[in-house]
Phi, psi and omega in degrees: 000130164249164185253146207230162172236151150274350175316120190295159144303145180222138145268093197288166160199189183216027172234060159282158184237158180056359174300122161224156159248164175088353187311353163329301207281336164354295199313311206287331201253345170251009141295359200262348192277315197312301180282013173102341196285316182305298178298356219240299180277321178304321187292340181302297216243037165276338164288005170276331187298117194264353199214142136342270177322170192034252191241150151285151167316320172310297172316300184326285186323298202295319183287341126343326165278310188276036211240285187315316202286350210251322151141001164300152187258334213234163142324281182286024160275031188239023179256338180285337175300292162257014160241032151249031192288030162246350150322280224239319211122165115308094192239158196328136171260174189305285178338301212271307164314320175288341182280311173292318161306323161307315221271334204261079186255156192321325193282324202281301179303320180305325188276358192249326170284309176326300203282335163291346157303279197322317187270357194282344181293311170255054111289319186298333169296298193293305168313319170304326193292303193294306143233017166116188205315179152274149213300162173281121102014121158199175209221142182009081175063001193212148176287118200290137180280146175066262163224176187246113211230083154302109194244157178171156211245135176234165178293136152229091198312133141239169200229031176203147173270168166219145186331134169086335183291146191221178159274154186249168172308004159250024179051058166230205196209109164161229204256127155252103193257177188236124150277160129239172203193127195261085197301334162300345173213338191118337216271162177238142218281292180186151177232171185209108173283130162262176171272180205277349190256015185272156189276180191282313192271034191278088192293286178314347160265338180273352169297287201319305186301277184333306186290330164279345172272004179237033128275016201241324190270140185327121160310351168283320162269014174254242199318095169137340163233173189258146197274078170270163187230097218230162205186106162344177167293325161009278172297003183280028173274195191258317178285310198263352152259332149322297170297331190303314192294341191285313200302327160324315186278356149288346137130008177267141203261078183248135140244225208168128163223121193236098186325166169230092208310189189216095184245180203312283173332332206256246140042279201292315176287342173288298197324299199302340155288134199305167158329282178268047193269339199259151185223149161292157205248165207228154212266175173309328190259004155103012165301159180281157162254119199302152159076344197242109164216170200266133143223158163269137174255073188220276149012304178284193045180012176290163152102026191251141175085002191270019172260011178253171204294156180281158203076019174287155164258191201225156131215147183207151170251168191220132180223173169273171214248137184266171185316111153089035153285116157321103209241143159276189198274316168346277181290328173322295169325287218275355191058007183236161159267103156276156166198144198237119163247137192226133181223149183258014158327082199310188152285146180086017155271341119185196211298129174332296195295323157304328190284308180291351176289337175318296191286000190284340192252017203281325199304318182305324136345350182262348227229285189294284156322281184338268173289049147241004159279337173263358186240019180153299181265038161295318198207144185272161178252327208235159180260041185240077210294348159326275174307322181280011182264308173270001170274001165318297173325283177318347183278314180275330164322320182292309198299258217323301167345265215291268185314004166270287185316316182299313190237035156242320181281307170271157167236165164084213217270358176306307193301006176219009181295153182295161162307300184332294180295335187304307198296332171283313181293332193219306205288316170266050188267152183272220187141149179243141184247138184254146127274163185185121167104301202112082173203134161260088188286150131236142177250115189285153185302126185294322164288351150318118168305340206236011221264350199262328183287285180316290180342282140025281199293322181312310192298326183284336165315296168339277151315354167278170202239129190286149204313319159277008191250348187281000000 
């Protein structure tokens, strides 16, 4: 019998010319020129430069970023980068990266966050010029007013030791860091690597993390619009809402909804509500939710709770429990999954089941970590915590790339795509670059299903209006 394929036959070889992969990723290293970040990062890290010659540290820093954002893991995955220099550029070799990186100490990172605030200011211009406001944050079906601040903290296991990796409260071995994540775009806000042993409820590591993530936002978006801030029981301390509440005399419109634990008083307060006290609770897309509904407990819980700032409410839902949820002796008894959030959400800001399905919608940061975990800080390179605080940084710098590149460049379902699907669809496209004219083209394959959406982004790339014109 013989056999057959549909399959063209292939002769393989290696001496192509003019052949690039990745061509995407183009996009991700001129947005980083466009907002200013690049020009941003040469000015940080210019007292690292030691010689006229060879790469500045800065560029160095950006192509570290956009290595990750491109879906690298390693250093030397900065080699898909740099033997595309027709591309690319010149970059960086591994050795000249591990030195800068080596090079990049607190003070250095401080300067590195400035400068990602600065280009994060003009994206936001460029996006006001181009297509309006920034997307809205919502919650059951309706729109959260201003912006959203997701802070939350994940393991991130290593599998060799390193400076700082401890064992952690879920009995693994690394790093545990506290993010934030800016729910209106995606983009990340800011982070802090801990050892694997620092705690989740930690008040002084969730100030730092806020105060550098509201230095991220533009002063035209910190003072004058509102500021939510959401958080596991993580956040449920005393210090950190507190400070949230200070930051109000500073001209900043902040409040905070925060899990909340559920101890005896809590416990005790739920029983004593009446029937009709319960509202049905409402789906992501604001339809009611069979089985699940909202009450305030804040009324039952007076003198209880009081070292948190006044005017917190109280609210707790209650559902039936899906297959292999995890019950206190509580919920056991009661046959229901209780959970409690306390927000300084006045009354009249809307209907309870809104506010508590709002904080409900926090779970997406868990969405945001995954792929930020696939975009850089999955795995640390060096045993050195130093160098992993800043290639932290550069990680998230890359995420912000890809989320600059999302609401100044793309539309339809690109503009809301995972890195994953970006990356499959646009960044790691081949292409071949031709000259002609004293003109350098490049041409993606015409039957690339996606090849028309990239163009697109180019063109709109083109047309944005550059840092001295903003």
């Amino acid at each position: 019998m013989k056999a057959a394929t549909s399959r063209p036959r292939l002769v393989v070889s290696s001496d192509g010319r003019g052949v690039v992969g990745h061509a995407g990723s183009r996009l991700l290293a001129d947005v980083a020129e466009v907002t200013g970040l690049e020009a941003g990062f040469l000015d940080a890290l210019a007292p690292l430069r030691r010689r006229a010659g060879g790469h500045a540290p800065g560029r160095v820093a950006v192509d570290l970023a956009v290595m990750p954002a491109d879906g690298g893991e390693a250093i030397s995955d900065l080699a898909v980068l740099r033997e595309q220099a027709e591309l690319f550029g010149p970059v960086a070799s591994d050795p000249t990266a591990w030195r800068v990186l080596k090079s990049i100490d607190a003070a250095v990172i401080a300067r590195l966050r400035g400068a990602r605030a600065a280009a994060r200011e003009l994206a936001w211009a460029q996006r006001a010029e181009t297509r309006g406001d920034l997307p809205p944050a919502e919650a059951a079906g309706r729109v959260i007013p201003g912006l959203v601040l997701d802070i939350d903290a994940s393991i991130v296991i290593c599998h060799s030791e390193k400076q700082n990796a401890t064992p952690t409260w879920k009995r693994s071995f690394g790093y545990h860091p506290l993010l934030c994540f800016l729910d209106n775009s995606g983009a990340a806000l800011a982070g802090i690597l801990r050892p694997g042993r620092a705690g989740s409820n930690t008040a002084a590591d969730h100030i730092e993390v806020l105060d550098l993530a509201l230095a991220q936002i533009p002063d035209t978006h910190r003072h004058g619009t509102p500021i939510l801030v959401r958080t596991d029981t993580a956040g449920c301390a005393q210090a950190f809402l507190t400070h949230i509440r200070s930051l109000r005399a500073g001209g900043v419109d902040v409040r905070f909804s925060v899990g909340a634990p559920i101890d005896e008083p809590v416990r005790r307060a739920i029983a004593k509500l009446p029937a009709t006290a319960w509202y049905p609770a409402l789906e992501a897309d604001g339809q009611v939710r069979d089985g699940a509904e909202v009450a305030e407990l804040t009324g039952l819980l007076y003198g209880h709770g009081t070292n948190l700032p006044e005017g917190t409410r109280f609210l707790v839902r209650r559902e039936r429990p899906h297959p292999g949820a995890q019950l206190s002796l509580f919920d056991a008894i009661e046959g229901l999954r209780h959970q409690v959030i306390a927000t300084d959400t006045p009354l009249g800001d809307g209907p309870l089941t809104w506010i508590e399905a709002r904080h409900r919608a926090h779970a997406r940061v868990e969405d945001r970590i995954r792929t930020a975990k696939d975009s850089g800080f999955g795995r640390f390179p060096s045993r050195e915590y130093a160098i992993n605080q800043a290639w932290l940084e550069l990680a998230l710098t890359g995420i912000d790339l890809t989320c600059w590149m999302r609401m100044l460049l793309l539309e339809g379902d690109l503009a809301l795509a995972e890195p994953k699907k970006i990356r499959y669809r646009l960044l790691h496209v081949a292409a071949r670059i031709t000259r002609s004219a004293r003109r350098t083209r490049l041409r993606i394959a015409e039957h690339w299903p996606w090849a028309k959406q990239l163009a697109q982004a180019f063109e709109r790339l083109a047309a944005l209006p550059r840092p001295h014109t903003c």
